[in-house]
VOBA-1610 file (N, C-alpha, C; in pm, whole numbers, padded with zeros to 5 digits, always signed):
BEGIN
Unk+15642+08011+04209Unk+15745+08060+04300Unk+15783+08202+04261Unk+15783+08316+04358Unk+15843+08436+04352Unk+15960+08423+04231Unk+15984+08544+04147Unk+16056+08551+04023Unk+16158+08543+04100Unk+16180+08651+04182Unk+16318+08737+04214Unk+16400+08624+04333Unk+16307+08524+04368Unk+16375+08389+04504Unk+16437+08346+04426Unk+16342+08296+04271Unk+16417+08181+04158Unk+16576+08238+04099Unk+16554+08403+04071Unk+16710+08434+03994Unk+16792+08464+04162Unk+16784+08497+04296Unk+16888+08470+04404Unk+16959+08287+04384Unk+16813+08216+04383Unk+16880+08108+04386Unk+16967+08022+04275Unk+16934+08108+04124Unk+17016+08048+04096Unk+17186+08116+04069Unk+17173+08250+04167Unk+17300+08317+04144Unk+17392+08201+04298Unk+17302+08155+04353Unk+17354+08140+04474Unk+17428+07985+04363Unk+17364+07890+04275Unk+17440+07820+04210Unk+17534+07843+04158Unk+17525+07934+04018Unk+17598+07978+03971Unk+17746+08059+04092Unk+17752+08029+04190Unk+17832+08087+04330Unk+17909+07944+04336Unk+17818+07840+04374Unk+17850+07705+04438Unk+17963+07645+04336Unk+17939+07693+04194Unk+17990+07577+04081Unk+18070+07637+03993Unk+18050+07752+03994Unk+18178+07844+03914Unk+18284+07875+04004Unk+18366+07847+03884Unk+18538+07800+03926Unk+18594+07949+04003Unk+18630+07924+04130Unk+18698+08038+04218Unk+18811+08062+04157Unk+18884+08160+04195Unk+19005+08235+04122Unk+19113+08092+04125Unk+19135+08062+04295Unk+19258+07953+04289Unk+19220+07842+04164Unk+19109+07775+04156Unk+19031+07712+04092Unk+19111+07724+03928Unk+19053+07828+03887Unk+19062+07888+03784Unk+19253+07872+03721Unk+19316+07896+03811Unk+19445+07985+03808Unk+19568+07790+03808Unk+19468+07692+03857Unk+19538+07561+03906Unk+19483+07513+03742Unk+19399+07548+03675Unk+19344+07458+03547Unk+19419+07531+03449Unk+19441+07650+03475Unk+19550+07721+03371Unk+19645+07693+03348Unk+19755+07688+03464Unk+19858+07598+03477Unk+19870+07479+03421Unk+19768+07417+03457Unk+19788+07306+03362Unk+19766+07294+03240Unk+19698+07368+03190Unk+19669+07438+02997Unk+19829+07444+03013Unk+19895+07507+03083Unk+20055+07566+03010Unk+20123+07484+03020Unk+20108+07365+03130Unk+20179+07299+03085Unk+20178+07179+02964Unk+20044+07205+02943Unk+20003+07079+02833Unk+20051+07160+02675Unk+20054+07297+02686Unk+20094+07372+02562Unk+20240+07345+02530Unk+20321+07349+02670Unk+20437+07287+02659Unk+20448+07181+02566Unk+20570+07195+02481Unk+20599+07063+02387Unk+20476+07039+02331Unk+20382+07075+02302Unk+20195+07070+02256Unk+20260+07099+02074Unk+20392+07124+02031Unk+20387+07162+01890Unk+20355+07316+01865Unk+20360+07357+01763Unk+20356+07516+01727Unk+20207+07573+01827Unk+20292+07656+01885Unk+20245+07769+02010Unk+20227+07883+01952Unk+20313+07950+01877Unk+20304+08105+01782Unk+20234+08057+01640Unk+20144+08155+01544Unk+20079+08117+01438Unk+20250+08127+01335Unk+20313+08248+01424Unk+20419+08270+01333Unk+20547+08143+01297Unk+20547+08071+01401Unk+20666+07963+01405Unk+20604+07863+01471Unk+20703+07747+01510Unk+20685+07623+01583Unk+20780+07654+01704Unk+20756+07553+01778Unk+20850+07530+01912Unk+20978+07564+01873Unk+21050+07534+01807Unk+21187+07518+01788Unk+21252+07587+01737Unk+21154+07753+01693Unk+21169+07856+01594Unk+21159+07962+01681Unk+21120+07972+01821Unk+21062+08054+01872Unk+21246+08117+01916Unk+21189+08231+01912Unk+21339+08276+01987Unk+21387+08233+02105Unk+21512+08188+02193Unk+21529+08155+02309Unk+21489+08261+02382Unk+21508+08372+02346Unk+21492+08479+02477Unk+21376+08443+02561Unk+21218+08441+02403Unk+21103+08475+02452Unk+21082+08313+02529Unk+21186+08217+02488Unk+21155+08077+02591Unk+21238+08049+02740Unk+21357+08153+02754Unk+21369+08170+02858Unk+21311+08295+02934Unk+21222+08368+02898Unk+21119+08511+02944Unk+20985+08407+03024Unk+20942+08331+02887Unk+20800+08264+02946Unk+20840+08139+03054Unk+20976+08078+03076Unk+21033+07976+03214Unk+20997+08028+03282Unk+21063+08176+03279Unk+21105+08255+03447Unk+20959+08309+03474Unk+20862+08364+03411Unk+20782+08386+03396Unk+20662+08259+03474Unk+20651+08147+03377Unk+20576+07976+03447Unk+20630+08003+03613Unk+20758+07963+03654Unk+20827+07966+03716Unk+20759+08050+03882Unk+20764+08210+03812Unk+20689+08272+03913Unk+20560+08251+03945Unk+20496+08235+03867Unk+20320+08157+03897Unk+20298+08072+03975Unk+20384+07956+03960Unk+20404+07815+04020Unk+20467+07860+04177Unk+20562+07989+04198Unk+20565+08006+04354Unk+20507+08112+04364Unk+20400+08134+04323Unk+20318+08232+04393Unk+20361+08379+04384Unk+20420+08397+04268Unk+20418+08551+04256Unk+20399+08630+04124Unk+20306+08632+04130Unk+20234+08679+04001Unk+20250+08773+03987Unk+20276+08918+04031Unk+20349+09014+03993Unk+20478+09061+03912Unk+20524+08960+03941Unk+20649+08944+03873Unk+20647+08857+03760Unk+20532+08807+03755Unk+20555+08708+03625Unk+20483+08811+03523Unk+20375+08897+03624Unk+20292+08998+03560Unk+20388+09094+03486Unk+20457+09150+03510Unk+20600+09233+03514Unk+20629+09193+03369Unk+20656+09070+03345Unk+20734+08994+03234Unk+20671+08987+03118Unk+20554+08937+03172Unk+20476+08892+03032Unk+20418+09028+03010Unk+20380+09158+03062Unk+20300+09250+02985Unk+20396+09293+02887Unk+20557+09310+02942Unk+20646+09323+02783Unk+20643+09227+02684Unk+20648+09052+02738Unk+20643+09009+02640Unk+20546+08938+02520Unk+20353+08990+02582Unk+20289+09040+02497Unk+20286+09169+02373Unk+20402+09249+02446Unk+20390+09373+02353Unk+20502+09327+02235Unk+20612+09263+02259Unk+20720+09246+02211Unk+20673+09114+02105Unk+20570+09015+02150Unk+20527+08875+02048Unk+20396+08893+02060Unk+20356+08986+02002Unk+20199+08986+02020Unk+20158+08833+01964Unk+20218+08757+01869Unk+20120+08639+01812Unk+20199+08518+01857Unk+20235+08524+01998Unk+20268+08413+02062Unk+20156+08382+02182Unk+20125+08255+02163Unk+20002+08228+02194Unk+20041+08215+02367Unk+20143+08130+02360Unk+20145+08100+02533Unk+20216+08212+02619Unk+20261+08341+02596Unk+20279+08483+02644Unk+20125+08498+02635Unk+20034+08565+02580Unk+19904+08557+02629Unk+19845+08505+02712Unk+19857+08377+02696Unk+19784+08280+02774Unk+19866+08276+02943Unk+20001+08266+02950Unk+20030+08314+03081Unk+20000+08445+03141Unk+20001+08535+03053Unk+19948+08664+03075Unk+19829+08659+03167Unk+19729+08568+03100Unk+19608+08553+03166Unk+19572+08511+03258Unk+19684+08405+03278Unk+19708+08338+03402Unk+19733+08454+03543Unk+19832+08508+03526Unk+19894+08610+03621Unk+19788+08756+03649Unk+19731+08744+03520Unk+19605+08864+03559Unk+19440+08774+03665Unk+19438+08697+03620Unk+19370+08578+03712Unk+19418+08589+03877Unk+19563+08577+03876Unk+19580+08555+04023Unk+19611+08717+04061Unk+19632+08833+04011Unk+19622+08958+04025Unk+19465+08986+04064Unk+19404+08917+04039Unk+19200+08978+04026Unk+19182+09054+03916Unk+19219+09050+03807Unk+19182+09112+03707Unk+19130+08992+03591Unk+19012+08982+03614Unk+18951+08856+03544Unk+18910+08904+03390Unk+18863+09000+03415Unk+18843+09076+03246Unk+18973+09111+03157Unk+19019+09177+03223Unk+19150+09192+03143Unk+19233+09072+03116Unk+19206+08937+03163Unk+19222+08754+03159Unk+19192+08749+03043Unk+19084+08781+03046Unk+18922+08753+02972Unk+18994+08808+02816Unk+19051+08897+02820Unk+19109+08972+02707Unk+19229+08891+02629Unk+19290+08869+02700Unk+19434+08807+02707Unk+19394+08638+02640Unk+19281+08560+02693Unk+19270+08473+02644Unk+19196+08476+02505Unk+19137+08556+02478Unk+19073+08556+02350Unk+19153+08623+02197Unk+19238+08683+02351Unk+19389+08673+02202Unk+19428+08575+02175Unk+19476+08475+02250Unk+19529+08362+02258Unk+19467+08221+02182Unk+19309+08281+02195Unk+19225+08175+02113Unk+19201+08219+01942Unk+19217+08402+01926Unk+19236+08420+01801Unk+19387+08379+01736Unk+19466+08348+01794Unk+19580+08363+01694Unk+19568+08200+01704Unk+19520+08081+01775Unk+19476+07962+01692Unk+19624+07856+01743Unk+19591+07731+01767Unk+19437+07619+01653Unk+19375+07691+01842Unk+19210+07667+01799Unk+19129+07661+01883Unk+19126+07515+01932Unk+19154+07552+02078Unk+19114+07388+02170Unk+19021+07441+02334Unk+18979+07298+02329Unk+18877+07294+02453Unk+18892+07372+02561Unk+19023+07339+02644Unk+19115+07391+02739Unk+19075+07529+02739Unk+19166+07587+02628Unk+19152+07727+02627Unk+19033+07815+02644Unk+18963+07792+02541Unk+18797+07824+02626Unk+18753+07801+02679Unk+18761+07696+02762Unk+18680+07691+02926Unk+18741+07758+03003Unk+18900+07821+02987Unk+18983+07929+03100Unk+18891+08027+03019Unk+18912+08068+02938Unk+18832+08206+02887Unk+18667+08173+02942Unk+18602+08100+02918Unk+18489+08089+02996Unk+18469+08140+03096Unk+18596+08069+03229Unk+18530+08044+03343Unk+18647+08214+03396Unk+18690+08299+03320Unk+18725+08433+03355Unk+18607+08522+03300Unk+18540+08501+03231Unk+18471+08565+03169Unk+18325+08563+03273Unk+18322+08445+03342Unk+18225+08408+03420Unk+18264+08485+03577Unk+18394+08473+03607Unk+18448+08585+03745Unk+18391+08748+03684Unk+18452+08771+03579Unk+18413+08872+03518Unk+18296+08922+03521Unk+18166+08837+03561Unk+18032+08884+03543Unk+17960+08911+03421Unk+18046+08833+03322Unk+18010+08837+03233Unk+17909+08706+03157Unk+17855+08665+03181Unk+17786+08501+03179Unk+17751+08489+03055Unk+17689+08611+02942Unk+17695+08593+02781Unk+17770+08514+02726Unk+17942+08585+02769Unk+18067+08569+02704Unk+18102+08439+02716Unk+18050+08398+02915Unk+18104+08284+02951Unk+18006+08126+02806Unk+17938+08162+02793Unk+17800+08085+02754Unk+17892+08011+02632Unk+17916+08159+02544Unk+18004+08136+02414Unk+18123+08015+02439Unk+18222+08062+02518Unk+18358+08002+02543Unk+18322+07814+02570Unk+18199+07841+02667Unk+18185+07694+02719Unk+18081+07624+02614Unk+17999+07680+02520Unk+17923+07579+02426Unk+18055+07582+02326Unk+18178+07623+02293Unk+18243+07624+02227Unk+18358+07496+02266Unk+18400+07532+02435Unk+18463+07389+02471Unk+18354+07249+02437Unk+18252+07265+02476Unk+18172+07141+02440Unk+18224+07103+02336Unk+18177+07145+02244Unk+18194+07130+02056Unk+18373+07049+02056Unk+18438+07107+02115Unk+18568+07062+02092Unk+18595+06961+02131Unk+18548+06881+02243Unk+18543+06820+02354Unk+18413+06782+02424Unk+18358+06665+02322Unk+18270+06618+02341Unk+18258+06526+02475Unk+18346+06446+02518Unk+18307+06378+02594Unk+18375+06409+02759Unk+18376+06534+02748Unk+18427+06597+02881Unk+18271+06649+02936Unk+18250+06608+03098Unk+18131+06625+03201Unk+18149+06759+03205Unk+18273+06879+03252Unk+18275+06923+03351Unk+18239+07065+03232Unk+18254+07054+03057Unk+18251+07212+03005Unk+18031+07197+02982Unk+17957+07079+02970Unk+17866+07097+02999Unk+17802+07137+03123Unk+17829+07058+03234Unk+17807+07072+03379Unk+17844+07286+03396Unk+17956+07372+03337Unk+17914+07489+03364Unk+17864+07554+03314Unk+17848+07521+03120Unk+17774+07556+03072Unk+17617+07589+03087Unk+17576+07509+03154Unk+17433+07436+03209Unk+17429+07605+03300Unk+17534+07609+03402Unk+17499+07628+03568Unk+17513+07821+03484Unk+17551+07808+03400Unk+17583+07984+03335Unk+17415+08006+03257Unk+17388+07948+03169Unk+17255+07942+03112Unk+17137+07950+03201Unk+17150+07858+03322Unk+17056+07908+03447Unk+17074+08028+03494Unk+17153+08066+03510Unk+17213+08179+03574Unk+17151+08335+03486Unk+17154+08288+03347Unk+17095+08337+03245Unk+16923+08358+03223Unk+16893+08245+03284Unk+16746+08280+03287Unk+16706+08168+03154Unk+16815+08118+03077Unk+16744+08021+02987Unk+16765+07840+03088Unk+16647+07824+03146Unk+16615+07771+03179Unk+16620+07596+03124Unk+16576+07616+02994Unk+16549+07426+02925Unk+16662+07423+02841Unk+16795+07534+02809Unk+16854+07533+02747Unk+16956+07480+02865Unk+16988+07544+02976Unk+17065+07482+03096Unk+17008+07310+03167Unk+16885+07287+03165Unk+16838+07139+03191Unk+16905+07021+03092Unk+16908+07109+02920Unk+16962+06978+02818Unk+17154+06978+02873Unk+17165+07116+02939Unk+17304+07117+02934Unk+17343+07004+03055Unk+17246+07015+03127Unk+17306+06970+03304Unk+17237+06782+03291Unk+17167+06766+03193Unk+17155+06669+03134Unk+17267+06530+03094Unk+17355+06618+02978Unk+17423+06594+02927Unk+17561+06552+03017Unk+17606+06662+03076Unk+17691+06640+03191Unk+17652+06528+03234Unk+17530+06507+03346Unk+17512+06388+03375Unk+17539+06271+03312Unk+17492+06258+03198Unk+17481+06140+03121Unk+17620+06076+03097Unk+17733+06173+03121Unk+17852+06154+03059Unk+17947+06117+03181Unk+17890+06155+03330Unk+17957+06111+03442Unk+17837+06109+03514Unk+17806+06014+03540Unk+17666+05958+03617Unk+17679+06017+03733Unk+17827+05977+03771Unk+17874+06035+03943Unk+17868+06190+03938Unk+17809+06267+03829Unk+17827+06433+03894Unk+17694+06442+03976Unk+17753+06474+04085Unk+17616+06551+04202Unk+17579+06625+04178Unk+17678+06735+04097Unk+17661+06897+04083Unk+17532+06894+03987Unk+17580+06804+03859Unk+17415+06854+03785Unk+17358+06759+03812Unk+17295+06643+03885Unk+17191+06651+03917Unk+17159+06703+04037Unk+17218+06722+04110Unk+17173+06854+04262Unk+17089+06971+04174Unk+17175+07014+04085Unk+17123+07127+04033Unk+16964+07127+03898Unk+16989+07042+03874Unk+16829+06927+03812Unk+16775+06911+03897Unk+16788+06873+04013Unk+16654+06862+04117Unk+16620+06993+04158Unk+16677+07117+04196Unk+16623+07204+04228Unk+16561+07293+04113Unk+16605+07300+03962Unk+16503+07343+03885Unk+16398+07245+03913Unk+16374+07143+03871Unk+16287+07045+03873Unk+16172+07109+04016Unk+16227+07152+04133Unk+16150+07165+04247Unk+16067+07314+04217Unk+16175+07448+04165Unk+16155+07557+04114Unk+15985+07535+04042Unk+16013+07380+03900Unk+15911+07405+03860Unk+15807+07336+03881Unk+15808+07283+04026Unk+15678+07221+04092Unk+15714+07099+03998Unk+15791+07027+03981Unk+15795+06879+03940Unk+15827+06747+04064Unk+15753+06734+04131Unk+15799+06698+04263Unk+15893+06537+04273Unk+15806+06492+04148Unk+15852+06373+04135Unk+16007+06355+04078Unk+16011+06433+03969Unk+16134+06442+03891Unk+16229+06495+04019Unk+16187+06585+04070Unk+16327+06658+04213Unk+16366+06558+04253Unk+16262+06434+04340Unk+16292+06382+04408Unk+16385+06246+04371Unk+16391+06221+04221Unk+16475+06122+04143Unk+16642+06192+04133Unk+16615+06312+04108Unk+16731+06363+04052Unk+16823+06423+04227Unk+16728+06449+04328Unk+16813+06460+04444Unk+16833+06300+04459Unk+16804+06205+04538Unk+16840+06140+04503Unk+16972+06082+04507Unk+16971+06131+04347Unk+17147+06085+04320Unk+17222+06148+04368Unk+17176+06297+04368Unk+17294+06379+04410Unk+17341+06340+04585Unk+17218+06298+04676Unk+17255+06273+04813Unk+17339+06158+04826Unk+17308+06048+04715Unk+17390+05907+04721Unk+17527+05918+04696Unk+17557+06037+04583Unk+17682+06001+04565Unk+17779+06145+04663Unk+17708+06215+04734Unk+17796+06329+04798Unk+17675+06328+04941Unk+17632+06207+05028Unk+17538+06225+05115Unk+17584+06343+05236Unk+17763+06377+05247Unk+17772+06508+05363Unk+17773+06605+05323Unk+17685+06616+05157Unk+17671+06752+05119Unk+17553+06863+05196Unk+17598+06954+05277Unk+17506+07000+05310Unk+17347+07081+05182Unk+17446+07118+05104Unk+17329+07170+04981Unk+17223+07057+04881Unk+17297+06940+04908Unk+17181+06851+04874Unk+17067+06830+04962Unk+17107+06833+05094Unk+17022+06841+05202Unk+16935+06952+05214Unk+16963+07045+05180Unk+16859+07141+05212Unk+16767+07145+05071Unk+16814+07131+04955Unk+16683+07070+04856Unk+16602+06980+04915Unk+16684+06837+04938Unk+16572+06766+04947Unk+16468+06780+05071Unk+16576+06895+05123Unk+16387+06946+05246Unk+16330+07032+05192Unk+16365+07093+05080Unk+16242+07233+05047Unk+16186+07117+04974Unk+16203+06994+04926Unk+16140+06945+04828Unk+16035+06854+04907Unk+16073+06803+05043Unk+16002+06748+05143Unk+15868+06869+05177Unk+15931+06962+05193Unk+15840+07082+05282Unk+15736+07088+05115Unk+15748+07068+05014Unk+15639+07131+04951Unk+15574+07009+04915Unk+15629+06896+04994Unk+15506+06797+04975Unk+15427+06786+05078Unk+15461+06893+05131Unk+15313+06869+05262Unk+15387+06801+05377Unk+15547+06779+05376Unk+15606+06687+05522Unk+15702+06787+05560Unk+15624+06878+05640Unk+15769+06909+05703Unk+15806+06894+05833Unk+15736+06791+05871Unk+15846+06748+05981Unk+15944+06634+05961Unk+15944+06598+05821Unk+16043+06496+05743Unk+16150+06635+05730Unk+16125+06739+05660Unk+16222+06825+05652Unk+16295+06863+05720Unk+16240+06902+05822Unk+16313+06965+05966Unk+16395+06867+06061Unk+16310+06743+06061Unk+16455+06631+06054Unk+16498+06658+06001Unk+16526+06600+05903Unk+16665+06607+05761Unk+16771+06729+05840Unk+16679+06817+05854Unk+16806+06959+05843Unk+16865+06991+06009Unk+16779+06939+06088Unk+16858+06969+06208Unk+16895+06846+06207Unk+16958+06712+06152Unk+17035+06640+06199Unk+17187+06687+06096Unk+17148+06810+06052Unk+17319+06868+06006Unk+17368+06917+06151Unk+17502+06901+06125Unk+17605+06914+06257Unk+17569+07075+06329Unk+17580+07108+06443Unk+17503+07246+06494Unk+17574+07349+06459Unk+17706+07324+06439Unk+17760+07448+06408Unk+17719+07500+06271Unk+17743+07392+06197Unk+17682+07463+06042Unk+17522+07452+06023Unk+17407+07426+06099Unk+17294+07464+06117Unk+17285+07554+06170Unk+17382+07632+06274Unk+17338+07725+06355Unk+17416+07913+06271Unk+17516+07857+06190Unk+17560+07957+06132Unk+17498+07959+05972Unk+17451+07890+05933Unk+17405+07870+05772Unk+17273+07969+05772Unk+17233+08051+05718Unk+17129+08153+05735Unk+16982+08069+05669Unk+17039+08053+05528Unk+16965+07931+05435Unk+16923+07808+05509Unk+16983+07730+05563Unk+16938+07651+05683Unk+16855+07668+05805Unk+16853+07770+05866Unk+16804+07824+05978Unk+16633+07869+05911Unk+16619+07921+05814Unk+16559+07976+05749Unk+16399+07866+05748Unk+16550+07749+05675Unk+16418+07659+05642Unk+16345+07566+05725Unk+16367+07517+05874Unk+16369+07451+05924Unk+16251+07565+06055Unk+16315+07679+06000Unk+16192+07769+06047Unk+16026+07756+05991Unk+16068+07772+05896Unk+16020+07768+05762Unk+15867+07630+05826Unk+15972+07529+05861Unk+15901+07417+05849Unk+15843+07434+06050Unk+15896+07472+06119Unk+15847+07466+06214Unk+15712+07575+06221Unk+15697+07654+06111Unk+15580+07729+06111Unk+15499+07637+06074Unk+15507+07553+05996Unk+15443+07450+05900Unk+15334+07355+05992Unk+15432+07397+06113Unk+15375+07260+06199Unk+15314+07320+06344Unk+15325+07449+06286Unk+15237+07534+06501Unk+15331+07489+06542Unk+15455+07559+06545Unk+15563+07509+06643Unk+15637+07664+06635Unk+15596+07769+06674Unk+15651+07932+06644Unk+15783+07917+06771Unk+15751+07812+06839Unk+15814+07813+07014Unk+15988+07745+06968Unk+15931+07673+06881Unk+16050+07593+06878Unk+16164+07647+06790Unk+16107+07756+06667Unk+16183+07852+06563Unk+16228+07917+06647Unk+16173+07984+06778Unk+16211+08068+06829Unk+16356+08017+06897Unk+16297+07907+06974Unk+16416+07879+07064Unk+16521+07856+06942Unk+16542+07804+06840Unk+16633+07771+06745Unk+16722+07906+06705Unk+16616+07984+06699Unk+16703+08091+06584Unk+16764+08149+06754Unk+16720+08180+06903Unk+16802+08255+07000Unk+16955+08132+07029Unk+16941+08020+06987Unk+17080+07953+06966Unk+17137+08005+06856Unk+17092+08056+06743Unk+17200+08119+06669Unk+17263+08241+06698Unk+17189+08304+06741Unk+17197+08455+06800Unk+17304+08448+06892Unk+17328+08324+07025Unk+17468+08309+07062Unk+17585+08278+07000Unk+17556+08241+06847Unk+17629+08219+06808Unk+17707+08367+06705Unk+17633+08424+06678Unk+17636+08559+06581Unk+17530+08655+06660Unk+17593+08750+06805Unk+17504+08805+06846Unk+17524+08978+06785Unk+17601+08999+06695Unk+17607+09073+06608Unk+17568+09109+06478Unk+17480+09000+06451Unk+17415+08999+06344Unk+17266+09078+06299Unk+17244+09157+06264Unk+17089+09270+06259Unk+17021+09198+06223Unk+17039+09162+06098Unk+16953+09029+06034Unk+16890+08933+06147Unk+16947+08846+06171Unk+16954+08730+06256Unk+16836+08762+06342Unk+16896+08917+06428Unk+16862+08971+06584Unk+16703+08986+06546Unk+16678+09078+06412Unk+16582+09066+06366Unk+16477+08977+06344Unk+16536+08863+06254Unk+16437+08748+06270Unk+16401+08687+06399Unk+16502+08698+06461Unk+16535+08607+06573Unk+16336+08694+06644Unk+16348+08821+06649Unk+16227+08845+06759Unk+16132+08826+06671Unk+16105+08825+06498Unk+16008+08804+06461Unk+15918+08681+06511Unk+16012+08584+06565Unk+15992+08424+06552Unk+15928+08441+06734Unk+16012+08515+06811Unk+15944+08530+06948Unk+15768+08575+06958Unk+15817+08697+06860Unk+15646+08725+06783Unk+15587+08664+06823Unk+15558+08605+06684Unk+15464+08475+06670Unk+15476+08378+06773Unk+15525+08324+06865Unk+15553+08274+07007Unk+15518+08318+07089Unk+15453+08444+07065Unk+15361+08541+07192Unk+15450+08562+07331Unk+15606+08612+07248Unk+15709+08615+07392Unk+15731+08780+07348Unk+15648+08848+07370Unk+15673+09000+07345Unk+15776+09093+07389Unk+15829+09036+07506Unk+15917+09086+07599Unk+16042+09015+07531Unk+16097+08855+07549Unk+16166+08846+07419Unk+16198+08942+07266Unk+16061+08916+07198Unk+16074+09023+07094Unk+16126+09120+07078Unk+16111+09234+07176Unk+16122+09331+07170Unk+16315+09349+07234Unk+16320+09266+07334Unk+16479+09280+07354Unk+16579+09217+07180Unk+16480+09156+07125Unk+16532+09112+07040Unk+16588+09231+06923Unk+16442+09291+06910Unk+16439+09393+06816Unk+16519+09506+06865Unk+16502+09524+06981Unk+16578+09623+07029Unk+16763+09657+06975Unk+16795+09516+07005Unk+16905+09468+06938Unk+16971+09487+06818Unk+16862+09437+06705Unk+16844+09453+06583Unk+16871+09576+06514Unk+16788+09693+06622Unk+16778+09828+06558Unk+16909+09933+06627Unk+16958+09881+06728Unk+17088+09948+06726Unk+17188+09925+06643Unk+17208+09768+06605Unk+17298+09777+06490Unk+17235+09810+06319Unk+17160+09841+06345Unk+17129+09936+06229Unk+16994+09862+06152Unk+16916+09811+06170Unk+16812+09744+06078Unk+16685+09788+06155Unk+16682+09844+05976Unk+16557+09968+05980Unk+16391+09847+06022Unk+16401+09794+05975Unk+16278+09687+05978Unk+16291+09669+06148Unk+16358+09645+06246Unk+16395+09600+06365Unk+16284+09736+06430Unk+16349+09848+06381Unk+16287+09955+06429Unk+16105+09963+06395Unk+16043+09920+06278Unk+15962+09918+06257Unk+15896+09825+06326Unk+15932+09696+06388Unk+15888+09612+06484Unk+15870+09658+06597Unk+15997+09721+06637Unk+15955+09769+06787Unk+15827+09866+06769Unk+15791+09940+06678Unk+15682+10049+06710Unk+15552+09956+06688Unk+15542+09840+06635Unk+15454+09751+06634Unk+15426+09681+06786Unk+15539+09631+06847Unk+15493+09585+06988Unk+15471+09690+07038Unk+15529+09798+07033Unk+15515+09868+07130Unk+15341+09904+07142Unk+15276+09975+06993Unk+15177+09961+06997Unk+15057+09892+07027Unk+15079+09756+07024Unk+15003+09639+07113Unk+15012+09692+07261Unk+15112+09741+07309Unk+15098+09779+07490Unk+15039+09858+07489Unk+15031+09987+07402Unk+14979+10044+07442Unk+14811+10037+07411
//
């Protein structure tokens, strides 16, 4: 398989399974509140030592997070990081509020203060992980989450991203033992084995894909992304008109707007001398997104090959006013056949 399909697709994972900001910002919260009453928070003191100020600063502070205004909690805590540098949960809200600001690195910072001044727990590095992972940073993330593992052995979810960051990475059998493991520990995750069947397909293992999708369709069957594995995994066994079922019995709106979907079902109608029927498919999407260059584009490639030239070319025509240079290079191709 093409290098550069294998690292899109697995950024397009690493997309599906890494924790979105709200995501991110709802698991933090709950770190703070579990730090709450959790026993000594500062390396310097315990709960009960801490000054009131800095415990009525970090309320009002929780307080604003919890209704949604992180600016103001932002406001609070950047003094009262400067003022307790070795108070762990001023950091750690810090990070919180830079999280829901979009500042995931500077999170990223804030929590690894928070994890140096100690005790190290699970929690905390999987938020530093999974900012470090918004961050674009997937090294850093790698560290934080083989580190929650270690702490927190029998938690699915710090292997399950560990796994999906290491793919993402390009280490390949080091992310399979990870997405492994996850599994083993919650049978019910779809995520890694969805994501085991499509390495598995990546590396031409047809049999193994088709065990490990599978599970993932049984236990999440209205997932649309399990569905479209188990048709690339259909289509490279030589069935694709098993595939192209599968994928046009997804609902039309999200077949007709899903690009990845449209793609493959094309894909498979080439498979089968059917250029007529891609065609007619992809000019239903085109009503649906008739602004799309891309789309407008494929859309006449597929007339092309359908020997609807006149199609084509209104197609391309299309294509190359909203700006796609390839659209333009088509039209001088039909055109040249006329002449």
């Amino acid at each position: 398989m093409d290098r550069t399909f294998q690292v899109k697709r697995r950024r397009l994972w690493a997309g599906m399974v890494s924790l979105s900001a709200v995501a991110v910002i709802i698991i933090t919260i709950a770190l703070v509140r579990a730090l709450t009453g959790a026993g000594p928070l500062s390396s310097e003191a315990g709960q009960g030592n801490r000054p009131a100020a800095l415990l009525d600063a970090l309320d009002a502070a929780r307080k604003s997070l919890l209704t949604g205004q992180p600016a103001a909690a932002n406001a609070v805590l950047v003094k009262l990081v400067e003022m307790y540098p070795r108070d762990r949960e001023a950091h750690s809200l810090f990070a919180e509020s830079l999280l829901e600001l979009g500042e995931p690195a500077a999170a990223l910072i804030e929590y690894e203060k928070a994890i140096a001044i100690g005790p190290d727990f699970a929690e905390l590095r999987f938020a530093a992980g999974s900012a470090a992972n918004m961050a674009s940073k997937p090294e850093i993330a790698e560290v934080h989450f083989l580190r929650a593992q270690d702490l927190d052995q029998a938690s699915s979810q710090y292997p399950l991203y560990l796994g999906t960051v290491q793919r993402n990475l390009g280490k390949i059998v080091e992310a399979q033992g990870s997405l492994l493991r996850a599994g083993n520990i919650d049978p019910a995750l779809a995520n890694a084995w969805g994501q085991l069947a499509d390495i598995a397909l990546e590396e031409n293992k047809l049999s193994l894909a088709t065990t490990h999708i599978a599970k993932a369709r049984k236990l999440e069957p209205s997932s649309v992304h399990w569905r479209l594995i188990q048709a690339r995994i259909l289509k490279r066994q030589n069935k694709p008109d098993k595939a192209a079922s599968l994928l046009m019995a997804i609902e039309t709106t999200d077949r007709l707007t899903n690009p990845m979907i449209l793609r493959e079902i094309g894909l498979c109608y080439g498979m089968l001398s059917r250029p007529e029927d891609a065609a007619d498919l992809f000019s239903e999407a085109v009503a649906m997104r008739p602004d799309d260059p891309q789309l407008l584009y494929e859309t006449a490639l597929w007339h092309d090959r359908a020997e609807r030239q006149d199609l084509a070319m209104g197609f391309a025509q299309r294509a190359a006013e909203l700006g796609s240079e390839r659209a333009v290079d088509l039209i001088k191709r039909l055109q040249s056949r006329d002449g």
